[in-house]
C-alpha positions in Angstrom: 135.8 -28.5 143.8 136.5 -27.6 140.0 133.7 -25.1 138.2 134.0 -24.6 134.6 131.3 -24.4 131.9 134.1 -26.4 129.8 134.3 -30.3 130.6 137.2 -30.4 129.3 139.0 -27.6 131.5 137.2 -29.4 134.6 139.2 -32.9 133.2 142.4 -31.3 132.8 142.4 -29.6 136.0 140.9 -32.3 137.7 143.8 -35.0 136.2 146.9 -32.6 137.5 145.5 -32.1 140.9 145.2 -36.0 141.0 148.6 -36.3 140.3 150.5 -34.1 142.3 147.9 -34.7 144.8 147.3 -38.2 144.8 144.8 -38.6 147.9 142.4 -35.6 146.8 138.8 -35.6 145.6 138.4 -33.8 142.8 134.2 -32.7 142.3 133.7 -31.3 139.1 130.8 -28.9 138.4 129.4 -27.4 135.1 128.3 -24.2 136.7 126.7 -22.4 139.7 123.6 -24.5 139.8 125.9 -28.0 140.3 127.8 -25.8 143.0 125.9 -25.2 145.0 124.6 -28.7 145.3 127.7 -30.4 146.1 128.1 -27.7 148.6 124.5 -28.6 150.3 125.6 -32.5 149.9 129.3 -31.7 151.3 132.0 -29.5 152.8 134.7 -28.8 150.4 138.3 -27.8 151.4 139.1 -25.9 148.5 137.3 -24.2 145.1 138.6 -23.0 141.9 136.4 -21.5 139.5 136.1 -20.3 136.0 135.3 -16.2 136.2 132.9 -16.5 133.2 130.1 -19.5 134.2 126.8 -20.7 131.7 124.6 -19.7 135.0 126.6 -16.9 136.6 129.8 -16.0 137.4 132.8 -17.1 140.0 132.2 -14.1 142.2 128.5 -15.2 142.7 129.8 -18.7 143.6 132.3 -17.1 145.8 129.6 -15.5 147.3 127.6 -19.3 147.9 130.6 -20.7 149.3 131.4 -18.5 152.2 126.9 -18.6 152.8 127.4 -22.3 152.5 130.7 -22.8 155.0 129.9 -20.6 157.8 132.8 -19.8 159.7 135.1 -22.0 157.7 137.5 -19.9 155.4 137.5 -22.0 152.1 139.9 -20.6 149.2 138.1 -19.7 146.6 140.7 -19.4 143.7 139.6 -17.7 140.1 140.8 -19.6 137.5 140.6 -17.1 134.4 142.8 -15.8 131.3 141.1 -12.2 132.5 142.4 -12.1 136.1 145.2 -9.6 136.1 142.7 -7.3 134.9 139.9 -7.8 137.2 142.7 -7.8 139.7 143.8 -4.3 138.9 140.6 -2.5 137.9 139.2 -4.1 141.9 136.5 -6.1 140.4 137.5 -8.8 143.0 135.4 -9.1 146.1 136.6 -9.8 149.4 134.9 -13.5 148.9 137.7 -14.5 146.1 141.0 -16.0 148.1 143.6 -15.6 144.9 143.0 -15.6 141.3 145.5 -17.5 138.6 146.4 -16.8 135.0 145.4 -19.5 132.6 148.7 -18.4 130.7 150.5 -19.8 133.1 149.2 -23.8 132.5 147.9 -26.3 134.3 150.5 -27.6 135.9 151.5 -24.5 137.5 148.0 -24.2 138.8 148.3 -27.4 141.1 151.5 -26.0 142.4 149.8 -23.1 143.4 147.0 -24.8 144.6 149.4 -27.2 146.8 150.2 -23.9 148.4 147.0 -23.7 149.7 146.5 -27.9 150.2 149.9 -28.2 151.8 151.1 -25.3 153.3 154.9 -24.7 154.2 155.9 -22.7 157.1 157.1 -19.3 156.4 160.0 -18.6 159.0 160.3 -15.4 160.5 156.3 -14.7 160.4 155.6 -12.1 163.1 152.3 -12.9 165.1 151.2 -10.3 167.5 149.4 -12.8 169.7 146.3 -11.5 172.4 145.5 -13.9 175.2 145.3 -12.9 179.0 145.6 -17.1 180.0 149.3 -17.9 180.9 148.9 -21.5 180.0 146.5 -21.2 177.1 149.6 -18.3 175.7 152.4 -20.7 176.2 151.0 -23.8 174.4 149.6 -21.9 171.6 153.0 -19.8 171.4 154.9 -23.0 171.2 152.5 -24.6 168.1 153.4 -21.2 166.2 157.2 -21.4 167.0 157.5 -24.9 165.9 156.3 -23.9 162.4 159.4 -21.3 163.1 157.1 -18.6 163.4 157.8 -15.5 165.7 155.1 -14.5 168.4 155.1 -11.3 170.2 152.0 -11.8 173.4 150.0 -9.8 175.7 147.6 -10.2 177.8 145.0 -7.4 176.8 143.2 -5.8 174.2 145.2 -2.4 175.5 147.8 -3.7 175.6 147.8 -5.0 171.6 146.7 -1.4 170.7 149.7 0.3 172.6 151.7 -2.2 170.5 150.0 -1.5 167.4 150.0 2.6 168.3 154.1 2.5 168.6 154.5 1.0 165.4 151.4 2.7 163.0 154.1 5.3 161.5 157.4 3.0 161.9 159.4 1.9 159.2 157.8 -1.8 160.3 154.5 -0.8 160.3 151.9 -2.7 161.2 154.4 -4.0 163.9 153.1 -7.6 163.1 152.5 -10.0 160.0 149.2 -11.3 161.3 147.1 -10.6 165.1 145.5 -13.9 166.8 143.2 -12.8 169.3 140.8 -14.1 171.9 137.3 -12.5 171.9 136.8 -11.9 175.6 140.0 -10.8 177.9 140.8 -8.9 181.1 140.8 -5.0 180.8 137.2 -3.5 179.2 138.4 -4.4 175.4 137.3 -7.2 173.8 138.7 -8.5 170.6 135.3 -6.7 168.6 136.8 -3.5 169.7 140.5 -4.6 168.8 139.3 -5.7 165.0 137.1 -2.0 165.3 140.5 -0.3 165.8 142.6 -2.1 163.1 140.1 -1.7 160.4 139.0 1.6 161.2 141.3 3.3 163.2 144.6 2.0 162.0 142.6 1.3 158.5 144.7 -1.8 157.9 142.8 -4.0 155.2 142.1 -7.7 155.4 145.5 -8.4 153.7 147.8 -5.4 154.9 147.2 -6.8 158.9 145.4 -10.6 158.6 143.2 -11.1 161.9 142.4 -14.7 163.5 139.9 -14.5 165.6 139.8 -17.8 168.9 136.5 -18.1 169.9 134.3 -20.8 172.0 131.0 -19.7 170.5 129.1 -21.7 168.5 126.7 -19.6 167.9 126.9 -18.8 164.0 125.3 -15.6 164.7 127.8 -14.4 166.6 130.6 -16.2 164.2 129.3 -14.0 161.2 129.1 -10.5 163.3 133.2 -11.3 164.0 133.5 -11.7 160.2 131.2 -8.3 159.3 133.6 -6.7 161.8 137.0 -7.8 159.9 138.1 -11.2 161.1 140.1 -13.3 158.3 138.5 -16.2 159.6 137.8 -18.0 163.3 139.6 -20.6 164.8 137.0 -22.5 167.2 138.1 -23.9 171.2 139.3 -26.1 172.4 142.2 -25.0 169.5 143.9 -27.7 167.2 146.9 -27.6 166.6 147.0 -28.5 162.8 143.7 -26.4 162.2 145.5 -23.2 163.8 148.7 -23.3 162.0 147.1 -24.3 158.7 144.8 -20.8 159.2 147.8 -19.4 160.4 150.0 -19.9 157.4 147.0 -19.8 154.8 146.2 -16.2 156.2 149.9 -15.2 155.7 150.2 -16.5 152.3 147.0 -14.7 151.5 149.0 -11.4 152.3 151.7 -12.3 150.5 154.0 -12.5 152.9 156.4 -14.7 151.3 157.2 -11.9 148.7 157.1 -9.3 151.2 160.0 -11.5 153.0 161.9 -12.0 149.6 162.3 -8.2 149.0 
């Protein structure tokens, strides 16, 4: 989905994703009010938007998409000449994915995008990995290893806070690029108490230590109380394979672990 108050910005954009992405469905939308529309008609996989709109503003429609997509973490990517500065003064919410310079042209924006579309795998990525199932921990470990990733597991909720203890004032702190956890394990923790600690006791924001939550509960209740607490996003059971390592990697791009790996 493209939102821009200017048609012609929506053409532009919406002719260079076509190209570099030639199967993609480009919906174009004049403002918030169209948004939200297309959203009530259909999911969308991915949303830029304008930071100035004629019936809001991209942080409101930020807002509608992640009321609009449940549990599903769609990128919401602010398209604006004003970003760095929005950026820098924290005028972001935690609802916008990324935001892009206009400077930098529209063909630079679909590369980025593509980041997002079609992720690459970023090899050395450290995931501290909670799951007290032996089988369920040696599939899923083998799905993140053959996107060259590096998985560290145990079988508690303890157990991930001992990790996460020994490493709070190391040189590698947090220990871990990203944490994939199960909600209910052996031991009294459960993963609410494990994203409790990391976002309060260990004070790691949503980007410093990403958190993917695994959960067999439907209940969208229950989904959004996981998110209040400081999930990234949810990855719903039985687990699929190209759904998990797309979350995976989007959630370590997000943090910008790429750069972090280039220093």
């Amino acid at each position: 989905m493209v939102v821009d108050g200017s048609k012609l910005v929506r053409r532009l954009i919406g002719d260079v994703l076509r190209k570099e992405l030639p199967e993609v469905d480009v919906v174009g939308c004049s403002g918030l009010d169209e948004a939200r529309a297309a959203l009530n008609a259909a999911p969308v996989d991915l949303v830029t938007t304008a930071l100035a709109l004629p019936d809001g503003d991209g942080l409101q429609l930020a807002r509608t998409v992640r009321e609009a997509t449940g549990q599903r973490y769609v990128p919401v990517i602010v398209v604006s000449g004003d970003a760095q500065a929005h950026l820098e003064a924290r005028r972001f919410t935690d609802d916008v994915t990324d935001y892009f310079d206009k400077a930098h042209g529209h063909q630079a924006l679909a590369a980025f995008i593509r980041g997002y579309v079609q992720p690459a795998p970023i090899p050395g990525a450290h995931v501290l990995y909670v799951e007290d199932s032996r089988t369920v921990a040696i599939a899923t470990t083998r799905m993140l290893q053959a996107q060259q990733m590096r998985v560290t597991h145990v079988p508690s909720v303890e157990d991930a806070l001992e990790y996460l203890r020994a490493h709070a004032h190391a040189a590698d702190a947090p220990g871990a690029d990203l944490v994939l956890t199960d909600v209910y394990l052996k031991g009294e923790l459960s993963g609410h108490d494990l994203l409790a600690a990391i976002r309060n006791e260990f004070g790691y924001g949503k980007r410093r230590l990403p958190v993917l939550v695994m959960t067999g509960d439907f209940n969208r209740v229950n989904q959004s109380t996981l998110l209040r607490e400081g999930a990234n996003d949810l990855v719903l059971k039985p687990i699929e394979e190209r759904l998990l390592v797309t979350k995976t990697l989007f959630q370590l791009r997000l943090a910008g672990l790429p750069e972090r790996s280039a220093d």
